[in-house]
Steps between C-alpha positions, in 0.01 A plus 500: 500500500655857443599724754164714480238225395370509836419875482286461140168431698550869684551672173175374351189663495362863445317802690626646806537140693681392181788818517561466861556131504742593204608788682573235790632235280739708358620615815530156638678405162783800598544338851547167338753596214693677799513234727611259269872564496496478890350167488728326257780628657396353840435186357849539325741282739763640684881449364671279742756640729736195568650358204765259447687513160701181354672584248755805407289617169160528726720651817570780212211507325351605867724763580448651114101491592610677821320275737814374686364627804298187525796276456593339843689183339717390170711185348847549497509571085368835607796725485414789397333752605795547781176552687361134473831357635414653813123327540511136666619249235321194501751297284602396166182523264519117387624349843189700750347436860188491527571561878726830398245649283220468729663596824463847271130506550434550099145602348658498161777217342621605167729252347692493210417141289839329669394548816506185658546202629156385392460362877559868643253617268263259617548569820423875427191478294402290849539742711235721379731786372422595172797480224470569171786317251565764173608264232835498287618842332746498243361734190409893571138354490550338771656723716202778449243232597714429836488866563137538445458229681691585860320846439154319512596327792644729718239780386731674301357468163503871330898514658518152348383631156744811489797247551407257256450728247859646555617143469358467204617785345872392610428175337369638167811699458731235575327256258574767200882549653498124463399519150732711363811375635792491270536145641407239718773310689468146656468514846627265756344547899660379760259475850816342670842503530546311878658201518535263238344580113285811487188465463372672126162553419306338230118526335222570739688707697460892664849562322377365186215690481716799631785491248207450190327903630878612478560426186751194516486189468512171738789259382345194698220337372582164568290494855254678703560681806866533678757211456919426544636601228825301415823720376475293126157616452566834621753538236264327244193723525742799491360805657583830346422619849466350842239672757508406887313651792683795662395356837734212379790743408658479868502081494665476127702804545362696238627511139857401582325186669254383234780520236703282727171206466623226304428560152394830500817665338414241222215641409434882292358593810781493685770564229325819495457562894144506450369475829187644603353539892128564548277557816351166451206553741393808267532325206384156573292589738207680246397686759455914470884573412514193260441719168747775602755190574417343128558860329823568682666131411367593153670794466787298628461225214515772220795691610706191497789511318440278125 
């Protein structure tokens, strides 16, 4: 029924009885219309106010909504803001207790699609506590839609829209910087460089995905997801340029260190010293900083040397 079908029967009728009870009507009908906002928004629910976020792209995705002020817990992957290393930490985002993250008191879990083990989020989904599980993200599309979606969640949807419309304006121009690169070299990512092989990563993968929006071009194919990589094959898939994590730059000891990797000097990657560090949480992540990440490695791509 529409909003004034109710009123129809006081607007009928003529004479004097027939304008005052449309006189009256239409009054009533003014009350009504006014009243209306005031009851949706009461029956609007209230945002909640203790939120706990598992995983580093929703941890920033928060703060860029500015609605960190009901964080009061987050996995250990969230590094940055500086300010969420100073909230409780509840643990590594794929190795949780259930115990830790309810001893926080949450109204509001919002986990990245890792999150796990599958036993802890049993054990949550138990408890009563509602969580909410945002699925993978690894094209632009999918980072707006994890935007929007936080913002709908944490009642932040018009701040929501403003951001992912930036985003997506940061992605459009890097797809077009993409385009019209000169050239686009094979690319070699290395996750880790600890003991024993490094690990490089292959189809499927964040850095895949990552290295495709900047305009190179992922030499391992051979696999999905993040595997040893032996010193042969290195040298056989040669890389025209090797990318790492900078949070891994310390272990490996930067450039001088990755060139020292067994066959990396074989390869025209390393020949040519071309070494690249990213902030892999930025990049990987495809959280709120994940485009600006993709243009700047970009623009890193096509100044390299021929």
């Amino acid at each position: 029924m529409a909003k004034r079908d109710f009123l129809l029967p006081l607007l009928a009728g003529g004479g004097r009885e027939g304008v005052l009870r449309r006189r009256w009507g239409l009054a009533l009908a003014s009350i009504v219309m006014l009243l209306l906002p005031a009851l949706a928004f009461a029956n609007t629910p209230a945002p909640p106010q203790r939120i706990v976020a598992l995983g580093g792209d929703i941890t920033e995705t928060i703060y860029a909504l500015d609605a960190a002020a009901s964080l009061v817990g987050v996995d250990s992957t969230s590094q940055w803001p500086v300010a969420a290393r100073k909230l409780p930490d509840v643990g590594y985002v794929r190795q949780l207790s259930a115990e830790g993250v309810l001893a926080l008191r949450p109204q509001l879990i919002v986990a990245t699609h890792d999150a796990g083990p599958p036993s802890v989020i049993t054990q949550l989904r138990s408890a009563g506590v509602r969580m909410e599980i945002l699925p993978v993200s690894h094209t632009p599309a999918d980072v707006v839609s994890k935007v929007r979606d936080i913002g709908r969640l944490l009642g932040r949807a018009a701040q929501a829209d403003v951001l992912a419309a930036k985003i997506e304006q940061q992605y459009a121009a890097l797809a077009v910087s993409a385009k019209t690169m000169a050239k686009h070299p094979r690319v070699l990512f290395l996750m880790s460089t600890g003991v024993g092989s490094p690990m490089a990563a292959g189809r499927d993968t964040a850095a895949e995905h990552a290295i495709a929006l900047a305009g190179g071009h992922n030499v391992v194919d051979g696999y999905s997801g993040y595997k040893p990589i032996s010193a042969e094959a290195l040298v056989g898939l040669a890389p025209e340029v090797i990318v790492l994590m900078c949070e891994r730059s310390e272990q490996v000891g930067g450039v001088d260190g990755v060139l020292k990797l067994p066959g990396v000097l074989q390869t025209p990657a390393g020949k040519a010293k071309q070494v690249i560090f990213v902030d892999g949480q930025a990049l990987l992540g495809f959280g709120p900083r994940s485009a600006e990440q993709a243009q700047a490695l970009q623009r890193t791509l096509a100044g390299l040397a021929p």
